[in-house]
Wavefront OBJ file of the C-alpha trace (Angstrom):
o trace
v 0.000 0.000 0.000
v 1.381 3.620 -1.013
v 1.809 6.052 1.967
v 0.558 8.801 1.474
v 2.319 11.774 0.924
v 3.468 14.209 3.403
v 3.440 18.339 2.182
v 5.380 20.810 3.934
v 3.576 23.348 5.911
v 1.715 26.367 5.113
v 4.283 28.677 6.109
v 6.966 27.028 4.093
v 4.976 27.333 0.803
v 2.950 30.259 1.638
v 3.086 34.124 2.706
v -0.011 33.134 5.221
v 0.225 36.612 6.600
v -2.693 38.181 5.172
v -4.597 35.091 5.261
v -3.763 34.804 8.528
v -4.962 38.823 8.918
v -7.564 38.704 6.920
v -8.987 35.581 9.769
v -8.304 37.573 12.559
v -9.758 40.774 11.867
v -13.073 38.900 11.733
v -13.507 39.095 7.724
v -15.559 36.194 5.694
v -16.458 32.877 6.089
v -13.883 29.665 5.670
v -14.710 29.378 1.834
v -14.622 33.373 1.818
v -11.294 33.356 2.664
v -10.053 30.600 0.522
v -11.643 32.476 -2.784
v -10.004 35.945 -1.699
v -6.966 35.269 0.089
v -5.984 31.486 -0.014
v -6.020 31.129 -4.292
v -4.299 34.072 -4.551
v -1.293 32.736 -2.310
v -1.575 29.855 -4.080
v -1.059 31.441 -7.569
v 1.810 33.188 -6.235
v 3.726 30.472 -4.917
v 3.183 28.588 -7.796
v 4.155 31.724 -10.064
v 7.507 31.985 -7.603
v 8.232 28.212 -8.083
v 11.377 26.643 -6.136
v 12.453 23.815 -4.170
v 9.247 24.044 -1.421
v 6.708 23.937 -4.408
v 8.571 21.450 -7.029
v 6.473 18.544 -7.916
v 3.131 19.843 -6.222
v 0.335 20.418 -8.114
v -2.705 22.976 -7.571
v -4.692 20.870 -5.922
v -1.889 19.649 -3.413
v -1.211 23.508 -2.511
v -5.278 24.305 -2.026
v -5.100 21.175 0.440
v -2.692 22.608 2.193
v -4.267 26.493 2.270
v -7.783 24.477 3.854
v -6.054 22.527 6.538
v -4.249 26.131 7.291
v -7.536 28.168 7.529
v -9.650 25.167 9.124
v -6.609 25.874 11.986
v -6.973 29.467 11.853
v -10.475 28.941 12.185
v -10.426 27.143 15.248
v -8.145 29.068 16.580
v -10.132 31.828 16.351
v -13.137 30.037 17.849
v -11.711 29.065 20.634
v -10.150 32.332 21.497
v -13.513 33.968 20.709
v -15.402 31.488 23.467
v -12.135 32.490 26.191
v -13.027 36.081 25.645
v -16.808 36.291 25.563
v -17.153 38.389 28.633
v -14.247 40.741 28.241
v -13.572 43.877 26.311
v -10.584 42.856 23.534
v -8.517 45.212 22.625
v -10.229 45.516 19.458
v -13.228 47.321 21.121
v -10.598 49.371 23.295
v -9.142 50.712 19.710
v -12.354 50.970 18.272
v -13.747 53.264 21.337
v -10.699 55.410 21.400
v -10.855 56.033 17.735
v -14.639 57.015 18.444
v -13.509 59.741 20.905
v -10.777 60.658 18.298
v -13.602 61.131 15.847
v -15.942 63.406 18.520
v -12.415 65.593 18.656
v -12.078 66.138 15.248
v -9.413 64.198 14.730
v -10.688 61.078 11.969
v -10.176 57.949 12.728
v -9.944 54.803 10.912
v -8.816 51.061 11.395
v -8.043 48.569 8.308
v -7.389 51.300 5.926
v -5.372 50.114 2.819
v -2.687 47.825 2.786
v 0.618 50.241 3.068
v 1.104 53.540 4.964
v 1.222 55.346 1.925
v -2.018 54.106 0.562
v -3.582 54.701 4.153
v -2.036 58.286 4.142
v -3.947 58.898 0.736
v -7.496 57.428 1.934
v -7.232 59.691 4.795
v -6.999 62.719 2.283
v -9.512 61.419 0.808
v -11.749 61.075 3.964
v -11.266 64.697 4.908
v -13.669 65.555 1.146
v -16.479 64.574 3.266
v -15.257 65.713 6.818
v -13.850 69.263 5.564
v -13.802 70.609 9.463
v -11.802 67.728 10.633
v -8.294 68.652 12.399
v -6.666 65.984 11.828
v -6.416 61.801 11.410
v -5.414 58.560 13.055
v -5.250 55.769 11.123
v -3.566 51.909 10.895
v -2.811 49.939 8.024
v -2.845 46.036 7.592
v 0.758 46.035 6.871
v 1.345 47.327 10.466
v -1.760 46.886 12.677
v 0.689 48.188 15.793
v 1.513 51.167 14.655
v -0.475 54.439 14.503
v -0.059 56.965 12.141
v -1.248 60.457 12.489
v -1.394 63.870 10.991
v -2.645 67.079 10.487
v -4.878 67.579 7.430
v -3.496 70.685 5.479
v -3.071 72.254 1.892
v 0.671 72.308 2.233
v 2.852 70.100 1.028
v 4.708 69.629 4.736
v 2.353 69.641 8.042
v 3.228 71.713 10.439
v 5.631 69.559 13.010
v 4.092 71.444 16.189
v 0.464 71.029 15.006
v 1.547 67.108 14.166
v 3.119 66.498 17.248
v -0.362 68.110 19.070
v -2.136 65.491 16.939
v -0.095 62.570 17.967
v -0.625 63.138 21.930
v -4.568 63.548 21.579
v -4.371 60.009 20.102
v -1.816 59.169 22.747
v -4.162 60.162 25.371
v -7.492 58.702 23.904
v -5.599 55.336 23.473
v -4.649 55.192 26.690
v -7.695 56.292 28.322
v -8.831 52.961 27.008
v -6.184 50.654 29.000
v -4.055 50.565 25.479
v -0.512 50.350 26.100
v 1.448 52.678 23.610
v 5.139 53.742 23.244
v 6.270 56.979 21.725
v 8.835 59.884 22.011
v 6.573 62.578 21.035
v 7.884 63.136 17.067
v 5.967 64.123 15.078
v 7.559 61.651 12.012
v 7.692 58.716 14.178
v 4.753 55.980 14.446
v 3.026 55.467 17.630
v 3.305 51.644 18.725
v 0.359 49.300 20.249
v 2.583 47.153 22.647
v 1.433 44.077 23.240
v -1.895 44.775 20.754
v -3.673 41.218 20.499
v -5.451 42.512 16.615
v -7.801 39.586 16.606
v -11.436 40.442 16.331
v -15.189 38.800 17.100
v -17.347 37.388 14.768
v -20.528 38.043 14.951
v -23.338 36.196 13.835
v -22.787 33.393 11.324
v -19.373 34.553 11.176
v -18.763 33.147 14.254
v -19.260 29.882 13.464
v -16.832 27.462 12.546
v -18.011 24.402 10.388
v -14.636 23.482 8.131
v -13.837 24.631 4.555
v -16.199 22.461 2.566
v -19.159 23.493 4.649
v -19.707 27.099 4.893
v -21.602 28.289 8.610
v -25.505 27.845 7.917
v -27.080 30.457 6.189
v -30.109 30.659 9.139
v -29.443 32.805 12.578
v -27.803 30.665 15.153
v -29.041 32.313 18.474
v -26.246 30.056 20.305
v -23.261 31.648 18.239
v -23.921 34.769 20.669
v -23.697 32.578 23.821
v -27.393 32.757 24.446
v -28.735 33.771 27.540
v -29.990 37.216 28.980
v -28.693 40.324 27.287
v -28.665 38.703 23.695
v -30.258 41.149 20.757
v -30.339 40.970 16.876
v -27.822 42.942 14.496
v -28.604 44.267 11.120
v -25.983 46.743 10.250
v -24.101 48.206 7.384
v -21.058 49.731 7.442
v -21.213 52.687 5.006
v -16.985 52.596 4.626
v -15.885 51.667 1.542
v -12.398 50.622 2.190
v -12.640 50.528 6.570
v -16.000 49.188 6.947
v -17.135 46.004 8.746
v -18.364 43.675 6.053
v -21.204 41.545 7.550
v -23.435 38.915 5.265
v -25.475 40.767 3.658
v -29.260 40.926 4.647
v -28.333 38.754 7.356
v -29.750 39.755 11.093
v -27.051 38.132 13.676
v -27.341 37.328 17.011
v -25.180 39.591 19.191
v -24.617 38.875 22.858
v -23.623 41.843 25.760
v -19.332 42.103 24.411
v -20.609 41.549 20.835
v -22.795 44.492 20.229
v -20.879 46.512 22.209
v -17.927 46.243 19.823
v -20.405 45.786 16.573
v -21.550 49.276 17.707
v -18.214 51.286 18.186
v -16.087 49.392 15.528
v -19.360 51.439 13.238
v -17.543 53.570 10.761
v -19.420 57.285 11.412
v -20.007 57.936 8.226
v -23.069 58.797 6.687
v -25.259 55.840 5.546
v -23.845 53.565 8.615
v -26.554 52.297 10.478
v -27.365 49.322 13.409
v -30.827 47.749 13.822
v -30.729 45.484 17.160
v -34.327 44.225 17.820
v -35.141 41.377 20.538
v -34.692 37.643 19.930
v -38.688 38.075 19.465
v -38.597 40.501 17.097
v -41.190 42.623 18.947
v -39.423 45.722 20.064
v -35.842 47.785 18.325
v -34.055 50.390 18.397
v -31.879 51.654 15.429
v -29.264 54.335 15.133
v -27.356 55.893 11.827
v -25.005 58.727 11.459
v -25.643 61.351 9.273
v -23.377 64.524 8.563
v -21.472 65.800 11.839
v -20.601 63.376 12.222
v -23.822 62.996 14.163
v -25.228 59.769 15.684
v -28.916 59.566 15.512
v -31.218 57.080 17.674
v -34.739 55.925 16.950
v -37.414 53.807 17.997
v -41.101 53.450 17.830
v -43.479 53.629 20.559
v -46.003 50.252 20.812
v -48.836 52.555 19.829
v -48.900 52.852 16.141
v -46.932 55.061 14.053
v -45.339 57.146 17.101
v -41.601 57.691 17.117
v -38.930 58.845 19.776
v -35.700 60.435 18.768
v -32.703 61.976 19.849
v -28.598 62.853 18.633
v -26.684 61.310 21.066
v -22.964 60.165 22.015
v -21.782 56.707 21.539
v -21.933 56.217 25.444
v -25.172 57.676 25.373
v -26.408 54.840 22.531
v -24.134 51.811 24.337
v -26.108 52.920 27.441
v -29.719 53.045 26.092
v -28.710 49.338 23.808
v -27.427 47.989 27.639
v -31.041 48.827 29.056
v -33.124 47.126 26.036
v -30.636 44.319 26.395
v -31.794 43.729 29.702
v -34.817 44.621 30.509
v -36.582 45.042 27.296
v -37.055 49.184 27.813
v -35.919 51.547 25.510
v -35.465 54.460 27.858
v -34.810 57.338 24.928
v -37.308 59.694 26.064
v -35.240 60.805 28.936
v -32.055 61.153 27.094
v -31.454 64.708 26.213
v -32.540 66.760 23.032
v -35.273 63.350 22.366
v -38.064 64.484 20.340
v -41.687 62.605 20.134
v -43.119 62.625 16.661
v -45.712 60.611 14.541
v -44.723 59.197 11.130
v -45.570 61.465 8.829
v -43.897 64.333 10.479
v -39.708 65.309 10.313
v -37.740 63.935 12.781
l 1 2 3 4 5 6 7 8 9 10 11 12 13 14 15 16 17 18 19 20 21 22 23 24 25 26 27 28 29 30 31 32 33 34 35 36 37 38 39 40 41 42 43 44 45 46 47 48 49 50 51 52 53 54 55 56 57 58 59 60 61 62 63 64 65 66 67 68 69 70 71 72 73 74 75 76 77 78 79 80 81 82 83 84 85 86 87 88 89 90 91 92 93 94 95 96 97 98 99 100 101 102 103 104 105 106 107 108 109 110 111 112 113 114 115 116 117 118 119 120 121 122 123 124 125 126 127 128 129 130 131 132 133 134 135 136 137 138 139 140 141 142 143 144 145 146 147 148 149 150 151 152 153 154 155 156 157 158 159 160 161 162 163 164 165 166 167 168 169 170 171 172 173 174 175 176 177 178 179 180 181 182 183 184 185 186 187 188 189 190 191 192 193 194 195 196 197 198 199 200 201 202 203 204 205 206 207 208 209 210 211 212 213 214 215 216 217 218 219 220 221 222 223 224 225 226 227 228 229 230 231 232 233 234 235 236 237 238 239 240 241 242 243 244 245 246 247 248 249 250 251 252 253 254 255 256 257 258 259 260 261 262 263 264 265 266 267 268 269 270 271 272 273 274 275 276 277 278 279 280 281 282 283 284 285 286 287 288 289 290 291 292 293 294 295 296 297 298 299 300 301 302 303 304 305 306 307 308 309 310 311 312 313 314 315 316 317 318 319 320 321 322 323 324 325 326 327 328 329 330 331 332 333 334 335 336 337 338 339 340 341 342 343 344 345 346 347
């Protein structure tokens, strides 16, 4: 009887980095990833050739990419299940780059590949934020470092102006138990030490079912843990290069820790909105932003066609989500600014 054949590793025929990336940062499904990021390592190591890659065929190096991901998968699971009652350092970024944002200063996570591309989408964020101050932003080819700036005309920024820039995003970071390291230049990156990058799934995309069988297309109330405090998510994340990427008409069952980061990892950019309702789809509450940015809350009263409403900070929103979570109330009439309206009328 033949034995069978034994393939070298991933790594060794591989660059598994953005794979591995593109797994942590809570993007696609098993087969998503193999169409997007595992063919088009393949085709690369087979356009590089050499010794690790001799003799193997296409189908032996797609073999190898599913065993990888299947791991990566499980990996992930299982570190998703250790954390499910703690605040990752995912939602830490993703709150300080909120307050960042309420400052002026934009902030984005995931944007572009390279610094220099991420550099140019910021420019390109500040068309539709014209008032902003400044940016924060990370790229995928260094998710540790943060690179900031002052939005200007000029060809150079201002090094005093930059360097103000860089300790607002010091501070916010920090506020948020993120550990950072930098000497106050204005040219050099600030560092996330010891930054764990890996994000939650939510919904289907939490579940882990191996390569040939993609997670079931139906809601899964048990991904979210179950239990008190669990809601449904329909979102959409108006960012065309930042933006969370969720299955598309898909609602997804979010427990405390997973809306909680679903809601500040939000891009605030107009046409960004979260619907969470209750598991029996009898009561929501939804929120967008619109040009400020502002973040807008709504929801409608049990008697028909009657509607309260109010502008409100994220910690305003997370607070008003935490109450409907757990007791079922929607207390946004005694947040300020709400307004009471009947459909029909403006909001």
């Amino acid at each position: 009887m033949t034995e069978p054949r034994s393939l070298p590793p991933a790594n060794e025929l591989f660059e598994v980095d953005r794979v591995d990336m593109y797994i942590d940062h809570g993007a696609g499904t098993q087969l998503t990833v193999l169409r997007r990021r595992g063919d088009e390592a393949v085709d690369l190591a087979l356009d590089a050739g050499g010794e690790a890659v001799e003799g193997l065929t296409r189908d032996d190096l797609l073999g190898v990419m599913k065993d990888h991901i299947n791991a990566s998968f499980a990996r992930h699971h299982e570190w998703q299940e250790s954390v499910a009652g703690e605040r990752t350092d995912a939602e830490r970024l993703a709150r300080a780059f909120r307050t960042l944002d309420g400052a002026g200063i934009l902030a984005r996570e995931d944007l572009g590949w390279e610094a220099a591309e991420a550099h140019m989408l910021m420019y390109g964020e500040w068309r539709d934020f014209p008032d902003a101050r400044g940016y924060a932003c990370w790229a995928g080819e260094d998710p540790f470092g943060i690179r900031f700036g002052v939005f200007t005309e000029e060809q150079r920024q201002d090094p005093e102006e930059q360097a103000a820039i860089g300790r607002e995003v010091v501070a916010a970071l920090e506020a948020e138990g993120l550990e950072v390291s930098w000497n106050g230049s204005p040219g050099k990156v600030i560092d996330l030490r010891g930054f764990d990058t890996r994000r939650r799934r939510f919904g289907g995309l939490a579940a882990f079912s191996g390569i040939e069988t993609d997670p079931p297309v139906e809601d899964v109330d048990d991904l979210a843990g179950g239990g008190p405090g669990v809601l449904r998510a329909f979102y959409r994340d108006a960012h065309p290069e930042a933006g969370m990427k969720p299955q598309a008409g898909r609602h997804q069952a979010v427990s405390d820790r997973m809306w909680r980061e679903l809601m500040y990892r939000l891009t605030p950019a107009e046409g960004s909105f979260i619907v969470f309702q209750d598991l029996e789809e009898r009561r929501f509450v939804q929120m967008y932003w619109d040009a400020g940015p502002r973040l807008w809350m709504e929801s409608p009263h049990a008697q028909q066609d009657v509607w309260t409403g109010a502008h409100v900070s994220p910690a305003t929103a997370e607070e008003v989500v935490a109450a409907f979570a757990a007791t079922g109330r929607i207390p946004l009439a005694g947040v300020e600014g709400a307004r009471t309206w009947t459909r029909g009328e403006d909001a």
